[in-house]
C-alpha positions as CSV (number, residue, x, y, z in Angstrom):
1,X,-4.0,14.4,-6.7
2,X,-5.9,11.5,-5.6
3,X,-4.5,8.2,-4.4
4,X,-5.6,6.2,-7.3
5,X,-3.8,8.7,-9.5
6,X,-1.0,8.7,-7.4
7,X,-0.7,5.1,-7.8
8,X,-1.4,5.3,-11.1
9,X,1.5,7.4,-11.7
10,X,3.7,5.8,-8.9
11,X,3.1,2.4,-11.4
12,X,4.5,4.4,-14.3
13,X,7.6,4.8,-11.9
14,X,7.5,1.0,-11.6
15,X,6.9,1.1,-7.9
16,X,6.7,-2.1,-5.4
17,X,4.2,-3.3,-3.1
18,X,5.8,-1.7,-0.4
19,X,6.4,1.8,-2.3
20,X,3.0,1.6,-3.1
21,X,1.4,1.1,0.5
22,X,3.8,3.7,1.9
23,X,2.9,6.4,-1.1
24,X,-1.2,5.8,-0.3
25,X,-0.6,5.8,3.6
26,X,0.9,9.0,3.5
27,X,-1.6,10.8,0.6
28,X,-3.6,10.3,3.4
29,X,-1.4,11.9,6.3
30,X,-1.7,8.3,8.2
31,X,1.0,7.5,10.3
32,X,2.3,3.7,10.0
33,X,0.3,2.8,13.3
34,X,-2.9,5.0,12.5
35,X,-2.9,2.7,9.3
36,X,-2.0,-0.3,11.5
37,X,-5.0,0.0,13.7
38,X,-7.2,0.4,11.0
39,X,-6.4,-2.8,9.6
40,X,-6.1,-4.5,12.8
41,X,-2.0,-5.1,13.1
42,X,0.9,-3.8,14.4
43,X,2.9,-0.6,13.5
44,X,5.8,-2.8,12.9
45,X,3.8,-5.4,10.7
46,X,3.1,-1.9,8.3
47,X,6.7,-1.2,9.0
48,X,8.3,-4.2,7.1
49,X,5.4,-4.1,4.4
50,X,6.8,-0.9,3.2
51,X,10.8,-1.5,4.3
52,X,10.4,-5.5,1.8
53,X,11.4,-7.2,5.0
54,X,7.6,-9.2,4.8
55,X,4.4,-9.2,2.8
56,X,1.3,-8.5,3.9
57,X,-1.2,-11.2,3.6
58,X,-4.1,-11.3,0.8
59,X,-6.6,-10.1,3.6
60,X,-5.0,-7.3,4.7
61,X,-3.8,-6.1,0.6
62,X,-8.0,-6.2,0.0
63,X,-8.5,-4.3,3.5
64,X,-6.0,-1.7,2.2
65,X,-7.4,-1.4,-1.4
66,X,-11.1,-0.7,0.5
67,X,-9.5,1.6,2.8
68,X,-7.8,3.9,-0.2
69,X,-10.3,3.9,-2.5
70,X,-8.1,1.3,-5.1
71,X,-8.3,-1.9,-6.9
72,X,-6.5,-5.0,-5.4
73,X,-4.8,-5.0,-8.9
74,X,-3.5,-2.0,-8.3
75,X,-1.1,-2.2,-5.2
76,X,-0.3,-6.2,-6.3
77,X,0.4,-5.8,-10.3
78,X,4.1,-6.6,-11.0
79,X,5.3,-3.9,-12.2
80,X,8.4,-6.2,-13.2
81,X,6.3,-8.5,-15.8
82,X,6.2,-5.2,-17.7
C-alpha cells in the first residue's frame, strides 16, 4: 500500500496530525531521527509531533508532504470538522 493510500485510509480512521506523521514515517521504515535529519530537526522535535506534546511548524508540515509523496491537506485536514 502506498503512503498516500495509507493516509487515505488512516483519515477514514479519523487519525491526528501526529498519527498521521508517525503512520508515513514508518511506511517508509524511517526511524524518528532518520526523518529528523531529513527535515533538519531533532529526533525529539519528531518525537512530540507524533506523542501531541507540540506541533510542527507550517515549514516543516510542507517539507514532510514533499518528502512522502502527499498533499499538505492531507496530514493537516481536521479530521474532527467531519
Amino acid at each position: 500500500m502506498t503512503s498516500v493510500v495509507k493516509v487515505r485510509a488512516a483519515k477514514e480512521k479519523k487519525m491526528k496530525l501526529s498519527q498521521k506523521i508517525a503512520e508515513l514515517r514508518k511506511s517508509h521504515n524511517w526511524s524518528q531521527e532518520e526523518l529528523a535529519y531529513r527535515l533538519g530537526v531533532t529526533r525529539q522535535s519528531v518525537g512530540k509531533w507524533e506523542s501531541d506534546a507540540a506541533l510542527p511548524e507550517l515549514d516543516k508540515v510542507v517539507q514532510m508532504a514533499d518528502i512522502f509523496g502527499v498533499t499538505t491537506c492531507l496530514l493537516y485536514t481536521s479530521d474532527a470538522a467531519d
